[in-house]
Each structure stands twice: as C-alpha cells, then as structure tokens.
N, C-alpha and C positions, 0 to 999 in steps of 0.2 A: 522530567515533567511531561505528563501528557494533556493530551487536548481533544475538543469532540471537531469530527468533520460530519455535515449535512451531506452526503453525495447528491450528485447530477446523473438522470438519466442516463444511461451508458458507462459511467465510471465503472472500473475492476481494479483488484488489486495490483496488477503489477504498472498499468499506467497511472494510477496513484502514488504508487512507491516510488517510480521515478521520479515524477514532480515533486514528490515530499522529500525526498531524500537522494533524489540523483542517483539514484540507482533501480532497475527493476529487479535485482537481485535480493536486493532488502523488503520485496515483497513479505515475505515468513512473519516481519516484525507484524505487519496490522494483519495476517490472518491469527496471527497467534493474538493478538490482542482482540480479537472478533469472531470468533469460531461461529459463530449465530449467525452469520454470514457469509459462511463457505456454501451452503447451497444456491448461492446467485452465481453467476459466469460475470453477469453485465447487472451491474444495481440499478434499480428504479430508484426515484429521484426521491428524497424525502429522508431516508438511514440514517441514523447518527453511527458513524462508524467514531472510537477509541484510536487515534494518533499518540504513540508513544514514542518516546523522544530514542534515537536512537545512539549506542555509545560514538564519536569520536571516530576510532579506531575500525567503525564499518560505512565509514563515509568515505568518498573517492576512489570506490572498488575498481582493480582495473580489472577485472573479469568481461570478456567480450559480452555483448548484448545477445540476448536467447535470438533463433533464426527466424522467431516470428516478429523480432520487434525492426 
C-alpha cells in the first residue's frame, strides 16, 4: 500500500527515507516511485511525493549510515 506525502521546504529523499522507513538507504524506493522529482536536491514545500510501502525484509538495514549523514 502506498500513500501521497505533501513535502516541507528542505525535505530530500534520503532524510525522508529515513523518517519513513529508518533507513536512508532505502532512499531508491521514493525516487523510483518519483522520478518527476529527481531534478530537486532539496523540495520546495507543496509536492505530492508517492510513499510506497516498503517489503519487511528491507526494514532494519544494518548497513552504516552514508558519511554525510
């Protein structure tokens, strides 16, 4: 099941993907479900980004976090 999110000024995908799914590795799932919105870095406030639910099985990654986070 998916769901729509409104972005706030400054949201991007990978501090998204971690509040949404605890992970910023699971970033892939809303660009792939958003491509219309891979030319932003940082979203201006207003977007209906596509939230798709993601399996299970890519929940609780234990992959370190990237060096920028």
């Amino acid at each position: 099941m998916q769901w729509l999110y409104e972005t706030k000024q400054g949201d991007c995908f990978d501090v998204l993907a971690m509040d949404i799914y605890g992970s910023e590795h699971l970033a892939y799932l809303l660009i792939m479900a958003n491509p219309h919105l891979m030319k932003y870095t940082y979203f201006p406030a207003g977007l209906k980004m596509i939230v798709p639910q993601t399996p299970k099985s890519k929940l609780n990654s234990s992959k370190p976090a990237p060096p920028w986070i």
